[in-house]
PyMOL Python script that loads the backbone (N, CA, C, O; Angstrom):
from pymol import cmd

cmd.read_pdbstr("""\
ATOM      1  N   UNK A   1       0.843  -1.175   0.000  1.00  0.00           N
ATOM      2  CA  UNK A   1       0.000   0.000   0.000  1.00  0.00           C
ATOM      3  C   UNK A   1       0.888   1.238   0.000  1.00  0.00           C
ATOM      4  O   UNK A   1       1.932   1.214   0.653  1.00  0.00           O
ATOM      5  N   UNK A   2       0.486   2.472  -0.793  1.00  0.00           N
ATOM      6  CA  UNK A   2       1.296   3.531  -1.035  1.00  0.00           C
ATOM      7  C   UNK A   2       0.528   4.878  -0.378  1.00  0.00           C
ATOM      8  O   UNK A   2      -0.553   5.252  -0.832  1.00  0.00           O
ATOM      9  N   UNK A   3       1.162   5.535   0.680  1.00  0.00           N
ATOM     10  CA  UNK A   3       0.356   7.244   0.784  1.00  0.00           C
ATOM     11  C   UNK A   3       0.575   7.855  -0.358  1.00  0.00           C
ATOM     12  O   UNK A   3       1.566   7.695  -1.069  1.00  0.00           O
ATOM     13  N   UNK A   4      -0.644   8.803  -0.630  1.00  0.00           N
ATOM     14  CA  UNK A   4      -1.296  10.151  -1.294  1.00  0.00           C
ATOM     15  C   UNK A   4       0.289  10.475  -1.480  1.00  0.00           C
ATOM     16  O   UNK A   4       0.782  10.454  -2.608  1.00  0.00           O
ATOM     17  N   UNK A   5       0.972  10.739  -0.469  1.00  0.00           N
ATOM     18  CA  UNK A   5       1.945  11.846  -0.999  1.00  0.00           C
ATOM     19  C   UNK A   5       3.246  11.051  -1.797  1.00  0.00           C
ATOM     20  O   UNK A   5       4.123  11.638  -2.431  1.00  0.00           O
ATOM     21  N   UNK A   6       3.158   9.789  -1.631  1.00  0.00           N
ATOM     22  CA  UNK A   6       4.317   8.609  -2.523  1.00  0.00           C
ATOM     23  C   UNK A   6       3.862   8.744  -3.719  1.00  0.00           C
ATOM     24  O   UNK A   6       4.818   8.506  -4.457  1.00  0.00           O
ATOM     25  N   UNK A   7       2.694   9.059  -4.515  1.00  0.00           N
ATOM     26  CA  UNK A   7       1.992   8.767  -6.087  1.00  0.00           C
ATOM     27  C   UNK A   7       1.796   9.822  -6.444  1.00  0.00           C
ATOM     28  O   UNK A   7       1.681   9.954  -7.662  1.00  0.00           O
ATOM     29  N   UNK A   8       1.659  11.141  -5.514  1.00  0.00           N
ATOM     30  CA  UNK A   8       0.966  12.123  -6.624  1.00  0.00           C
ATOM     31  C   UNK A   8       2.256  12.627  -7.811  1.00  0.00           C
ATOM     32  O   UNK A   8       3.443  12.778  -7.523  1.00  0.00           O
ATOM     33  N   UNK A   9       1.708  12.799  -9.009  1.00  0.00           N
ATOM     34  CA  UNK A   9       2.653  13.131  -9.643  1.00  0.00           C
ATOM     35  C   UNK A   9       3.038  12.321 -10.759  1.00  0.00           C
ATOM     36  O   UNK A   9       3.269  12.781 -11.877  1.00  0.00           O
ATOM     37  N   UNK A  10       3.121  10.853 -10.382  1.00  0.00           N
ATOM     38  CA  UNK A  10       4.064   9.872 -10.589  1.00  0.00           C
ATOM     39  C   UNK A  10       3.138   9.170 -11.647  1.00  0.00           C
ATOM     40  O   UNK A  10       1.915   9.053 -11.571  1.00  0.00           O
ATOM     41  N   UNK A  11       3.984   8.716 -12.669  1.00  0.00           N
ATOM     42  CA  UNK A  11       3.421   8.015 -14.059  1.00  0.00           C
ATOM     43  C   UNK A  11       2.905   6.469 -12.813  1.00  0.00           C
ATOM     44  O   UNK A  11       3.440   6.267 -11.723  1.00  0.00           O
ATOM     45  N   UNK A  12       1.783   5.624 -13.426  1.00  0.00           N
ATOM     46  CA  UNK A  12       1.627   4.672 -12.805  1.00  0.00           C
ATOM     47  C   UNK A  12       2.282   3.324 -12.922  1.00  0.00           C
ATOM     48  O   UNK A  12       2.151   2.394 -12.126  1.00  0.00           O
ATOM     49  N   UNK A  13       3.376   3.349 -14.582  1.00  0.00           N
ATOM     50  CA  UNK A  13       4.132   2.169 -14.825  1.00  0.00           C
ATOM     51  C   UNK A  13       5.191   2.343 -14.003  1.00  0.00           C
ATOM     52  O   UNK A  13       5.510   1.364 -13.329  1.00  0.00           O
ATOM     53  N   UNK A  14       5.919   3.496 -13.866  1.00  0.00           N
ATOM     54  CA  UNK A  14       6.898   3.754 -12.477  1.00  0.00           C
ATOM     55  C   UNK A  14       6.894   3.044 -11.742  1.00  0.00           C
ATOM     56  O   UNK A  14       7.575   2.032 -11.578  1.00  0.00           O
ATOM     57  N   UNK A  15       5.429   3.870 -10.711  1.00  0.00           N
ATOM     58  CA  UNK A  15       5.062   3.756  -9.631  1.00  0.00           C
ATOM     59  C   UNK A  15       4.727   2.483  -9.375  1.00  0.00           C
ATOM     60  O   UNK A  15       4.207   2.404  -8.262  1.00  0.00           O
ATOM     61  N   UNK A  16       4.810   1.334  -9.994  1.00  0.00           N
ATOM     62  CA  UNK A  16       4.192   0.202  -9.529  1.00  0.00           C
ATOM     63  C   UNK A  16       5.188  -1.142 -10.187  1.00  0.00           C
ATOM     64  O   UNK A  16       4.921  -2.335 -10.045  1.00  0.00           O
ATOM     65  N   UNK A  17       6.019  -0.743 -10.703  1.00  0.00           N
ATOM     66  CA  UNK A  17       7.066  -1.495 -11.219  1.00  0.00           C
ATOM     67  C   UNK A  17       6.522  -3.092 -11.780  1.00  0.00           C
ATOM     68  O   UNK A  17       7.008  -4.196 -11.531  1.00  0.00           O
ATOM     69  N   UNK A  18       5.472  -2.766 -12.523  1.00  0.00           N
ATOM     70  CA  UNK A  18       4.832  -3.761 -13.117  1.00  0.00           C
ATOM     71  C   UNK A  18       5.626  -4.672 -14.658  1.00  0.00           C
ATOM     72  O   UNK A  18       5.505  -4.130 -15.757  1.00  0.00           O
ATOM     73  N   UNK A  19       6.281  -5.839 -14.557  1.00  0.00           N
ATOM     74  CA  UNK A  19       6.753  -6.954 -15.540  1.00  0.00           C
ATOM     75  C   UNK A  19       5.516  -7.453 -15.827  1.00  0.00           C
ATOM     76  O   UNK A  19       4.807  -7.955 -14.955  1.00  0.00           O
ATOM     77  N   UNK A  20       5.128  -7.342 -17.206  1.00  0.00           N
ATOM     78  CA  UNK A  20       3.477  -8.229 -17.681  1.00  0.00           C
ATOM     79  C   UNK A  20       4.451  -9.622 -17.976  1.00  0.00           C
ATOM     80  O   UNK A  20       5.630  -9.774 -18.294  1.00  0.00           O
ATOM     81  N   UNK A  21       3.355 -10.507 -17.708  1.00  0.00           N
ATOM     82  CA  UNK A  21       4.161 -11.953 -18.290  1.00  0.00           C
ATOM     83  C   UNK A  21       3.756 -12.143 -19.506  1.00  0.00           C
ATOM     84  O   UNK A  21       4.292 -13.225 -19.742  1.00  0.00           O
ATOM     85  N   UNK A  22       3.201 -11.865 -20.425  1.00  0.00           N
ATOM     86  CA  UNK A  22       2.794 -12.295 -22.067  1.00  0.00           C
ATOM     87  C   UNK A  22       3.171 -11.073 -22.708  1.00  0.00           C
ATOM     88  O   UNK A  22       3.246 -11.381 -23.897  1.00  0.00           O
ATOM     89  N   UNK A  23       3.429  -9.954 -22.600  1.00  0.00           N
ATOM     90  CA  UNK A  23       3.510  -8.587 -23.174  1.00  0.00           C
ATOM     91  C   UNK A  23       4.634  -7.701 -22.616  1.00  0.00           C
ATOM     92  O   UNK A  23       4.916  -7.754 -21.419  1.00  0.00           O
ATOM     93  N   UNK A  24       5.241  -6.934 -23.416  1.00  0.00           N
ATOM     94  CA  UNK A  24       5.597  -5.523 -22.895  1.00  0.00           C
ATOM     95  C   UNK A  24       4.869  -4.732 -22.592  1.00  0.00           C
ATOM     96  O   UNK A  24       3.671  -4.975 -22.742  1.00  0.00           O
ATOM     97  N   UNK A  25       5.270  -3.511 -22.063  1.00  0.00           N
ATOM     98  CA  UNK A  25       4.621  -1.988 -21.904  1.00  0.00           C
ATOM     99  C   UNK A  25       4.244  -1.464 -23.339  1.00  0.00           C
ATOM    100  O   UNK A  25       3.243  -0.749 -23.390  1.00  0.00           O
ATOM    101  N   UNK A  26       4.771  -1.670 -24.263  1.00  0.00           N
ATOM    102  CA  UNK A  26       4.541  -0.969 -25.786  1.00  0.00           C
ATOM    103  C   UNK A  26       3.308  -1.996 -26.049  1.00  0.00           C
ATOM    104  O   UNK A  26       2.140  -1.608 -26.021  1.00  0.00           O
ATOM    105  N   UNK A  27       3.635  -3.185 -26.277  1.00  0.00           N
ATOM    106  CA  UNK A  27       2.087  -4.238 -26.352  1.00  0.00           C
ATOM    107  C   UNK A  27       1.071  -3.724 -25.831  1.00  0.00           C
ATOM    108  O   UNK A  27       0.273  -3.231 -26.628  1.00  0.00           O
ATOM    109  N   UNK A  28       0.727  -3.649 -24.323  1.00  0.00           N
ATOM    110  CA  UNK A  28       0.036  -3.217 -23.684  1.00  0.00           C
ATOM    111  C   UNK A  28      -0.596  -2.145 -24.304  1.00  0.00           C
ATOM    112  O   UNK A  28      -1.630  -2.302 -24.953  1.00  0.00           O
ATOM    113  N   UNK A  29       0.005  -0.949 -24.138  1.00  0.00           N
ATOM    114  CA  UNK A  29      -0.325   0.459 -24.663  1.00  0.00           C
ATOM    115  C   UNK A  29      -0.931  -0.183 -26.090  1.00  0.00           C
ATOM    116  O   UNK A  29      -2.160  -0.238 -26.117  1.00  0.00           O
ATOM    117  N   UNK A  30      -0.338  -0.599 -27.095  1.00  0.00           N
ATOM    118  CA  UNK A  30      -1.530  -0.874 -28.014  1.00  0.00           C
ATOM    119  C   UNK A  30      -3.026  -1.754 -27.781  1.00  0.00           C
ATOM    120  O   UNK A  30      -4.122  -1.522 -28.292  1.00  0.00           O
ATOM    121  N   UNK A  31      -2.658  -2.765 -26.883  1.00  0.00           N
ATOM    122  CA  UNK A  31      -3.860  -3.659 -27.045  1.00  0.00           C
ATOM    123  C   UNK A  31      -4.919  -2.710 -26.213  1.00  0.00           C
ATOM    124  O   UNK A  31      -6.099  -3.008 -26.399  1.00  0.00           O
ATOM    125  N   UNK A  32      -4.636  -1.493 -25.227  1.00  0.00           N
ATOM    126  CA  UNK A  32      -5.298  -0.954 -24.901  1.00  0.00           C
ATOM    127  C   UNK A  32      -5.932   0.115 -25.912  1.00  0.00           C
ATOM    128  O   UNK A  32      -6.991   0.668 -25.617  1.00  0.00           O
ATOM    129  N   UNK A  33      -5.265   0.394 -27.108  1.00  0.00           N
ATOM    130  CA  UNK A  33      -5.418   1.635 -27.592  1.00  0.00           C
ATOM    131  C   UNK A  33      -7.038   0.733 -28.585  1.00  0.00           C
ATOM    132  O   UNK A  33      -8.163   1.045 -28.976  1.00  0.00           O
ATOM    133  N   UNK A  34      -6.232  -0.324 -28.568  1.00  0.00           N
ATOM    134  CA  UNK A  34      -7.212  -1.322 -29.822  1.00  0.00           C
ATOM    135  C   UNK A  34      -8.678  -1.336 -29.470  1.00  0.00           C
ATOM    136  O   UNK A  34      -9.710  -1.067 -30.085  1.00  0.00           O
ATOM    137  N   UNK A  35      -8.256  -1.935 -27.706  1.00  0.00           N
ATOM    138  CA  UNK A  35      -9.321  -2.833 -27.221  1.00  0.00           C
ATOM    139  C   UNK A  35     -10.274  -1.782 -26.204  1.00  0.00           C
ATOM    140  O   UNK A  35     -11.426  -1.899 -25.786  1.00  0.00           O
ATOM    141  N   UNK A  36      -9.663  -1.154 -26.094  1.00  0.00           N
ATOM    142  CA  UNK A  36     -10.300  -0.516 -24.688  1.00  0.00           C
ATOM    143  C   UNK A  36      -9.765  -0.648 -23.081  1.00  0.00           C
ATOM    144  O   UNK A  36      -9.918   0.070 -22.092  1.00  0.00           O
ATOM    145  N   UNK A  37      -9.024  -1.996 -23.339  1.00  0.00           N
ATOM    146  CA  UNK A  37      -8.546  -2.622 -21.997  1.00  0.00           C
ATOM    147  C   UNK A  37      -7.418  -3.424 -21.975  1.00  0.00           C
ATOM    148  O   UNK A  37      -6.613  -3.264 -22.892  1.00  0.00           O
ATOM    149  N   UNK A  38      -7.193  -4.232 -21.145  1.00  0.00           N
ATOM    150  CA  UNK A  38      -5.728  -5.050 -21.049  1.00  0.00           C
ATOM    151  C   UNK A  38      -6.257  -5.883 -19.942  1.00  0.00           C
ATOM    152  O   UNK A  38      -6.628  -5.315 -18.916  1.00  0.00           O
ATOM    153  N   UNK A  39      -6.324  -7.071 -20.037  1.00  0.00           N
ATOM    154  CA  UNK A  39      -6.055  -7.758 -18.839  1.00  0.00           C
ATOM    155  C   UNK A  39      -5.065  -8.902 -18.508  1.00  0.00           C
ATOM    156  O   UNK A  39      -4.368  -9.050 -19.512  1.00  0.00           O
ATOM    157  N   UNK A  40      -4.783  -9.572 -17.769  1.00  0.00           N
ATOM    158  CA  UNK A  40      -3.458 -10.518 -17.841  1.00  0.00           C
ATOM    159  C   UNK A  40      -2.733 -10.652 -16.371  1.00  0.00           C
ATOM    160  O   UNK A  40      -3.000 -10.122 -15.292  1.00  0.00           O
ATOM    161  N   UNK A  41      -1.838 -11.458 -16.719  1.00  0.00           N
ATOM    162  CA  UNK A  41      -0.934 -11.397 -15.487  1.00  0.00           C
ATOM    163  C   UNK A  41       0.733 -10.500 -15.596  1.00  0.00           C
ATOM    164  O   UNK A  41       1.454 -10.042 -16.482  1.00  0.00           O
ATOM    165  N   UNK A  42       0.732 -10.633 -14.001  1.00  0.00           N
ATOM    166  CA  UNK A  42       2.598 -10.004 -14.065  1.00  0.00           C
ATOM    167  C   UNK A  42       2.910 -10.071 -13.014  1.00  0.00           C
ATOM    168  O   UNK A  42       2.203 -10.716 -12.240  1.00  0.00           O
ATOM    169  N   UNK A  43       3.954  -9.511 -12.610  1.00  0.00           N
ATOM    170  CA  UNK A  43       5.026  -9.294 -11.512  1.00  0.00           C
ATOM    171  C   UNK A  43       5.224  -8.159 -11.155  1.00  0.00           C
ATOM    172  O   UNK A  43       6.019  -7.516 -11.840  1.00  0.00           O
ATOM    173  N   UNK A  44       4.784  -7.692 -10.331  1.00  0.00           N
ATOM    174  CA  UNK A  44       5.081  -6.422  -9.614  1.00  0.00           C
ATOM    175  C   UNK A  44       5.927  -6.308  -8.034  1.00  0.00           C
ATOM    176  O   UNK A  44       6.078  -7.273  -7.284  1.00  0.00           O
ATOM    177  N   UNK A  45       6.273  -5.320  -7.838  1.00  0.00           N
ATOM    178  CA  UNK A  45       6.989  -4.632  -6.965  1.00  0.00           C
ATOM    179  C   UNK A  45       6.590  -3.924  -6.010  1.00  0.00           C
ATOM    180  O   UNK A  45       6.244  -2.765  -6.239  1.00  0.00           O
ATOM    181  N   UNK A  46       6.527  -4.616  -4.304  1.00  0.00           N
ATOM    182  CA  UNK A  46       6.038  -4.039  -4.066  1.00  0.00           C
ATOM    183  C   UNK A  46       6.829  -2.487  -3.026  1.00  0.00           C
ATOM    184  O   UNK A  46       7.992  -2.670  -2.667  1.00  0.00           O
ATOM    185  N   UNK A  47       6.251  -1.290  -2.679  1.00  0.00           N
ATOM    186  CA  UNK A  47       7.143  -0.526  -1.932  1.00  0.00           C
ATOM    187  C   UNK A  47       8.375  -1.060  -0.773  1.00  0.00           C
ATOM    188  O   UNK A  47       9.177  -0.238  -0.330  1.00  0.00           O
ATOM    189  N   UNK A  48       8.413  -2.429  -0.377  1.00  0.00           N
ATOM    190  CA  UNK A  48       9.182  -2.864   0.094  1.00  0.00           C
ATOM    191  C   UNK A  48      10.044  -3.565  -0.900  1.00  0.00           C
ATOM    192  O   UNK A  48      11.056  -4.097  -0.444  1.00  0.00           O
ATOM    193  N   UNK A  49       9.912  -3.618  -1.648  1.00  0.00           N
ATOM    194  CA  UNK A  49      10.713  -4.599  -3.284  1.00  0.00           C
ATOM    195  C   UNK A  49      10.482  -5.903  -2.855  1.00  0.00           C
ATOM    196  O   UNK A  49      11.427  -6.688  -2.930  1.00  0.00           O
ATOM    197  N   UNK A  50       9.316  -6.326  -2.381  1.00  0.00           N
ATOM    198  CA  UNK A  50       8.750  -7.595  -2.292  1.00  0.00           C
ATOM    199  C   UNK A  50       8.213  -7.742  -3.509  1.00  0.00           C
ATOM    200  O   UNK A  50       7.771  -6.807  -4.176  1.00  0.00           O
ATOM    201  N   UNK A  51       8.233  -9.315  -3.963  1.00  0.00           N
ATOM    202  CA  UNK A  51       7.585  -9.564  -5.897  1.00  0.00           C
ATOM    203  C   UNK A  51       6.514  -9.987  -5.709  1.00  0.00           C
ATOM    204  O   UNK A  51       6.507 -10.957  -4.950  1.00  0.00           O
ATOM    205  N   UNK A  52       5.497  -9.653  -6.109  1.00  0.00           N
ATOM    206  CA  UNK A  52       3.967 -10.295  -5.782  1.00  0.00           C
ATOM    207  C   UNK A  52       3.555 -10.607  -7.783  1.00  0.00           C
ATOM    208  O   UNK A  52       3.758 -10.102  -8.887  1.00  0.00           O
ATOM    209  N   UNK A  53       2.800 -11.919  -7.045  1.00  0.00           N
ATOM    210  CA  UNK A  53       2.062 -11.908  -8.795  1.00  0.00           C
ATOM    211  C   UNK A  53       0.807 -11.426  -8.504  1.00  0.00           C
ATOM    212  O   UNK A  53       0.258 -11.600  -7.416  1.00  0.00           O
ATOM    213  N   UNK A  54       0.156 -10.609  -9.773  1.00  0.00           N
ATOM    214  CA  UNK A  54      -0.887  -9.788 -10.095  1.00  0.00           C
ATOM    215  C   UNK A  54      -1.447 -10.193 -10.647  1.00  0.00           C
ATOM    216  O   UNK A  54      -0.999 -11.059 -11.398  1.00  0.00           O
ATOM    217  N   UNK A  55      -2.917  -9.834 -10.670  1.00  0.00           N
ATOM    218  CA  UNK A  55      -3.975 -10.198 -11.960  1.00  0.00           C
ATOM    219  C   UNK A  55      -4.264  -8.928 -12.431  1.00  0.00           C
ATOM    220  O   UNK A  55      -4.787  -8.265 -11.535  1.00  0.00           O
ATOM    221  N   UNK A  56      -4.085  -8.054 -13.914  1.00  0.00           N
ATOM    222  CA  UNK A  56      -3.861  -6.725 -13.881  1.00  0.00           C
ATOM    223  C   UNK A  56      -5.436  -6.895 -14.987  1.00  0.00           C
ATOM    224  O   UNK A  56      -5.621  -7.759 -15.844  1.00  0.00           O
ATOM    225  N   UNK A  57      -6.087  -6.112 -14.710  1.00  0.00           N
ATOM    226  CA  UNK A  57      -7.045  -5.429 -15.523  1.00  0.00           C
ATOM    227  C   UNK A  57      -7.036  -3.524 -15.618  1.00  0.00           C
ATOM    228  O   UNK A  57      -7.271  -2.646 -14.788  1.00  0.00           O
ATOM    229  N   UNK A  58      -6.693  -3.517 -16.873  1.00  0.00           N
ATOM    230  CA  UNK A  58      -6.796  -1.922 -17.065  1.00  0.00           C
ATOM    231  C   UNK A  58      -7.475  -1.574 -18.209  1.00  0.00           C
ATOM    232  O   UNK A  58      -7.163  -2.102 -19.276  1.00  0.00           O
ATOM    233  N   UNK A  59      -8.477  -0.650 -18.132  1.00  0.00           N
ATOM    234  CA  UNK A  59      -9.251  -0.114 -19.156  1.00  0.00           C
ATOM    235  C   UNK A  59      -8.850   1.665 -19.111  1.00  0.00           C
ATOM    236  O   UNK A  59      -8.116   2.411 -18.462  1.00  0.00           O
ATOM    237  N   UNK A  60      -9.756   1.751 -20.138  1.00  0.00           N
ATOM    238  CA  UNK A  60      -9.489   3.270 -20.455  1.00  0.00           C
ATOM    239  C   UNK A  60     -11.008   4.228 -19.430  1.00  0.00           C
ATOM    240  O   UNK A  60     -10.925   5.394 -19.044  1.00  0.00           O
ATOM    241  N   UNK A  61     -12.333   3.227 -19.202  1.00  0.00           N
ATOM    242  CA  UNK A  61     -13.080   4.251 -18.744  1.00  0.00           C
ATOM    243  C   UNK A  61     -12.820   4.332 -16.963  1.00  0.00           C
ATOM    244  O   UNK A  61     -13.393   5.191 -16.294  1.00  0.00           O
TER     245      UNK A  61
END
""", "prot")
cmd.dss("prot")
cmd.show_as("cartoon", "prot")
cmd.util.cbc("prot")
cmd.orient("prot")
């Protein structure tokens, strides 16, 4: 978990140090531009640099 004052500002691929497992960041950004959304798995980072696996869903609305 991150405070208000750790994120404001901050791009959210940064801030969350997200590895997709089937895709890059450039993939992503298109299948979102395509689809509307992205969903999938990855590896993220957490503020302690603990690795957690994710189930990531991101849309545009």
């Amino acid at each position: 978990m991150f405070f208000q004052a750790e994120v404001l500002a901050t791009q959210e691929i940064s801030l969350l140090d997200t590895k997709f497992k089937d895709h890059n960041w450039e993939e992503v950004q298109q299948i979102i531009k395509d689809k509307g959304k992205y969903e999938g798995e990855g590896l993220q980072k957490d503020r302690h640099n603990h690795l957690l696996t994710v189930h990531l869903h991101i849309n545009t609305s």
